[in-house]
Every structure is written in C-alpha cells, then in structure tokens.
KEKE-3310 file (N, C-alpha, C; in steps of 0.2 Angstrom, whole numbers, plus 5000, padded with zeros to 4 digits):
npx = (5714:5701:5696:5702:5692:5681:5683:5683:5670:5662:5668:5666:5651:5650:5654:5643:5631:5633:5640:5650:5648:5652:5659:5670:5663:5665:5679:5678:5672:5680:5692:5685:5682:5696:5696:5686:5693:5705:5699:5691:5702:5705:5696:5697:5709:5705:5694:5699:5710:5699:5692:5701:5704:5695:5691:5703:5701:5687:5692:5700:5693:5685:5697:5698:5687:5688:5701:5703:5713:5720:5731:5724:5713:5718:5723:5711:5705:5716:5714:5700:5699:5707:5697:5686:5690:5693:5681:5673:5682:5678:5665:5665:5673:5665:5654:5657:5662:5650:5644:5651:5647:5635:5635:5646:5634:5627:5634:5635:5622:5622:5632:5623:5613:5619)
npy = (5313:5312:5311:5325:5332:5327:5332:5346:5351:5347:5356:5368:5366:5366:5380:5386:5384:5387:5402:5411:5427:5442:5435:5437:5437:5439:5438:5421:5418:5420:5412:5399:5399:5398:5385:5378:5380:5372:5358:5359:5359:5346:5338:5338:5334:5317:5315:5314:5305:5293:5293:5288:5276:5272:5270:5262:5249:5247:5245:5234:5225:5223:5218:5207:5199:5197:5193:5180:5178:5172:5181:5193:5192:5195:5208:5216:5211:5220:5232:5233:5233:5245:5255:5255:5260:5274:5280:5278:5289:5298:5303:5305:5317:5326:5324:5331:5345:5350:5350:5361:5372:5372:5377:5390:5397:5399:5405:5415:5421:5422:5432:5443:5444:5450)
npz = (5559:5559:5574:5577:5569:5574:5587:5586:5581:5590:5602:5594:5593:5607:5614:5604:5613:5624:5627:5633:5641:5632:5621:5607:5594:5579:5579:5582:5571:5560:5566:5562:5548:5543:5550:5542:5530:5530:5533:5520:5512:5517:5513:5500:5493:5497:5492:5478:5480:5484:5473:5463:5469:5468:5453:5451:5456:5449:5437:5440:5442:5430:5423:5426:5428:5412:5410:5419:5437:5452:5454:5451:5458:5472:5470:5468:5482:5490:5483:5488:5501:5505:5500:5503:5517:5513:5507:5519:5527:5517:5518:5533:5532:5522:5528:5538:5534:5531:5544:5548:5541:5544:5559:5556:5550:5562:5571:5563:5564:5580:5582:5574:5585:5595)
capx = (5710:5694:5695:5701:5687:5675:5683:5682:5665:5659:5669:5662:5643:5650:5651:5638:5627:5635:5644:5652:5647:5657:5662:5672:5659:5669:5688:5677:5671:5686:5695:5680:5682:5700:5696:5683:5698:5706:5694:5689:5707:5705:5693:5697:5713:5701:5689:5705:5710:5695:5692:5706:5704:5688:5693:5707:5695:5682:5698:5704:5685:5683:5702:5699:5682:5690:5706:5706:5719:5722:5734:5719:5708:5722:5724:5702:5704:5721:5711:5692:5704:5708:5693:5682:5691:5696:5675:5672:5684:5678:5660:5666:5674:5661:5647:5660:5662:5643:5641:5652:5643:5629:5639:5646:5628:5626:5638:5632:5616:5624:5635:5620:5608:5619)
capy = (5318:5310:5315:5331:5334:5327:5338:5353:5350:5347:5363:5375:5367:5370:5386:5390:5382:5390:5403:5415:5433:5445:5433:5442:5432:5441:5433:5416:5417:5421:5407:5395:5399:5396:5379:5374:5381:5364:5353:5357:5354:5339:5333:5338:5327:5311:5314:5314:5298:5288:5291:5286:5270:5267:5268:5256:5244:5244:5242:5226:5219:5223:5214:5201:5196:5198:5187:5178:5174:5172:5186:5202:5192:5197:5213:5218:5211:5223:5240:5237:5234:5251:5260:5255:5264:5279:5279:5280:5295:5304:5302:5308:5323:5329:5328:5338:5351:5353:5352:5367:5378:5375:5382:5394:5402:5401:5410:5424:5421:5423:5438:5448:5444:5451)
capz = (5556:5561:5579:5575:5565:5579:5593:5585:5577:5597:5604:5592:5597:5617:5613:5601:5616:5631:5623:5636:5638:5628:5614:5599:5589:5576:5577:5581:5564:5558:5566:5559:5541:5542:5551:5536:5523:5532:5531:5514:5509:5514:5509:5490:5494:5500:5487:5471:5483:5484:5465:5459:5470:5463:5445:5449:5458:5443:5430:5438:5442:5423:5419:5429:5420:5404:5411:5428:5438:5458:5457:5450:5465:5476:5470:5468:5486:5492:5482:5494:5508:5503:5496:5512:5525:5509:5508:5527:5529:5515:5522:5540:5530:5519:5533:5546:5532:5530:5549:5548:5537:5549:5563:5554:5550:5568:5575:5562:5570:5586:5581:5573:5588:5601)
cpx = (5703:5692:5698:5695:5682:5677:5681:5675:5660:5663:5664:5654:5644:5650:5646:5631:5628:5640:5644:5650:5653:5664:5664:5667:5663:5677:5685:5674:5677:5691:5690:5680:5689:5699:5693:5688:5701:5705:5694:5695:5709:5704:5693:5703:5709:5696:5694:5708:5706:5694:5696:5706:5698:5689:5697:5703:5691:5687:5698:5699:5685:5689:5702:5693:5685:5696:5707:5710:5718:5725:5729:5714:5713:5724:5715:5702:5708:5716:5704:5695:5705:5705:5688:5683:5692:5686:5674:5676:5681:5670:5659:5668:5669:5654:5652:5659:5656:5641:5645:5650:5639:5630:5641:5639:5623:5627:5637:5625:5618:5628:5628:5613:5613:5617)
cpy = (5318:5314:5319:5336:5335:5332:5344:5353:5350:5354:5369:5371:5366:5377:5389:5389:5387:5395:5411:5422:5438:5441:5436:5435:5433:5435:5424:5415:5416:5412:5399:5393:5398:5388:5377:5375:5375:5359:5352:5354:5347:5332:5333:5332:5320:5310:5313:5307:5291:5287:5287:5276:5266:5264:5263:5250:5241:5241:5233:5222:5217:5217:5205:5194:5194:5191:5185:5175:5175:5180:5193:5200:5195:5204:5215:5220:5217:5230:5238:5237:5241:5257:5260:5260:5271:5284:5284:5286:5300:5305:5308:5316:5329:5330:5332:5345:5354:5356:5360:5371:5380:5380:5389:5403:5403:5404:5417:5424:5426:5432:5444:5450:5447:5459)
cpz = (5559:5568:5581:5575:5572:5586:5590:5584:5584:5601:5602:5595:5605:5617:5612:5607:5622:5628:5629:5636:5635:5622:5610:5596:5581:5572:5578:5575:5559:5557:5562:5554:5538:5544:5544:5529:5525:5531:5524:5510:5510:5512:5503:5490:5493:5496:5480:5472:5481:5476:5460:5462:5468:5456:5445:5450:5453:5438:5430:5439:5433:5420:5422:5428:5414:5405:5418:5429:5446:5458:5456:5455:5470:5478:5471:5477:5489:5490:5487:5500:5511:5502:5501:5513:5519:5510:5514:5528:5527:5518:5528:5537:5528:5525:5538:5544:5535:5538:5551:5546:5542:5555:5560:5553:5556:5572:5569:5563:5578:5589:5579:5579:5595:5601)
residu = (UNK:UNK:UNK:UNK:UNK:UNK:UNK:UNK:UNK:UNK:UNK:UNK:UNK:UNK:UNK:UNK:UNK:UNK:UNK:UNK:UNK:UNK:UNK:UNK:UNK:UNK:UNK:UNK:UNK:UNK:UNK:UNK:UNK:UNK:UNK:UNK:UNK:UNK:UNK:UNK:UNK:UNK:UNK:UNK:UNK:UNK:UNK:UNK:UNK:UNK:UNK:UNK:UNK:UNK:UNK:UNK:UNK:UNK:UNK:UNK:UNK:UNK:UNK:UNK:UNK:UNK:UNK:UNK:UNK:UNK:UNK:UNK:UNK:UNK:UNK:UNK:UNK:UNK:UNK:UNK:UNK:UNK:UNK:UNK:UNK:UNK:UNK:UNK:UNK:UNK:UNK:UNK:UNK:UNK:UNK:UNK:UNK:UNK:UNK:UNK:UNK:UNK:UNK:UNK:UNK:UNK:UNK:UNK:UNK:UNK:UNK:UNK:UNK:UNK)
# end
C-alpha cells in the first residue's frame, strides 16, 4: 500500500506539473476522488487497527504493573512489535490523504484556469 500510495501521489504531481495540453481535467478529478475514496478506506481500517493495538498495549503495560511475569513482558514486547510498524503506516496514510486533498484543489485550479 505504501508504495502505491507514494506512486500515485507522484504521478498526479507529474502531471499537475507537466500536465499535457488538452487534459479532461474533468474525468482526472473524477478518477482522483475515487483514488482518495481508497485511501480514506484505508486509513479508517489502520486507524480502528492501531487503536485497538494501543489499548491492548496500555492494558498489559497496566496488568503487567499490577502483576508481573516474563510471559506480559513477552507479550508488551509482541504488541510494540506491532503498533510501531501499525503507527508508521497509518502516518504514511493520513499525510497521503491530506496530500491528496491538496492535489485535488489543484486540479480544480487547473480545470478552472484553462
């Protein structure tokens, strides 16, 4: 998904740059608001993900206070294993969208200015 996100998010600024004459600016917005329908669904995913791996995280830090053992350091350790890389995508996600909005309001820039 990552380098999905990052190709697409460099095409559309290839074009919005160099952006050939007689672009349907149109059907490119179109296709655009369908790509961010994508995205956004995945980030609502990776964000209902990470949360939940947060909460389980703080639980066993909390049980694991309350009663320690080897085995809730083993798990603690198993869920940030987890909630890092969970983190770092949704990150990548959440600024891809935003950088799509900007696009977006560029290409209706682009559309209202031909």
């Amino acid at each position: 998904m990552r380098e999905r996100m990052l190709n697409y998010l460099a095409a559309i600024d290839q074009l919005l740059k160099d952006s050939p004459e007689g672009t349907d600016w149109e059907e490119e917005i179109k296709k655009h608001l369908v790509q961010i329908g994508f995205f956004m669904h995945e980030r609502l995913i990776h964000l209902i993900v990470t949360v939940l791996f947060a909460i389980l995280t703080v639980a066993a830090i909390f049980f694991a206070v309350a009663s320690p053992s080897i085995g809730m350091l083993i798990l603690i350790v198993a869920f940030m294993c987890l909630l890092i890389p969970y983190i770092r995508h949704y990150y990548l996600l959440e600024n891809g969208v935003q950088a799509m909005y900007k696009q977006y309001d560029a290409m209706l820039a682009k559309k209202e200015n031909r």
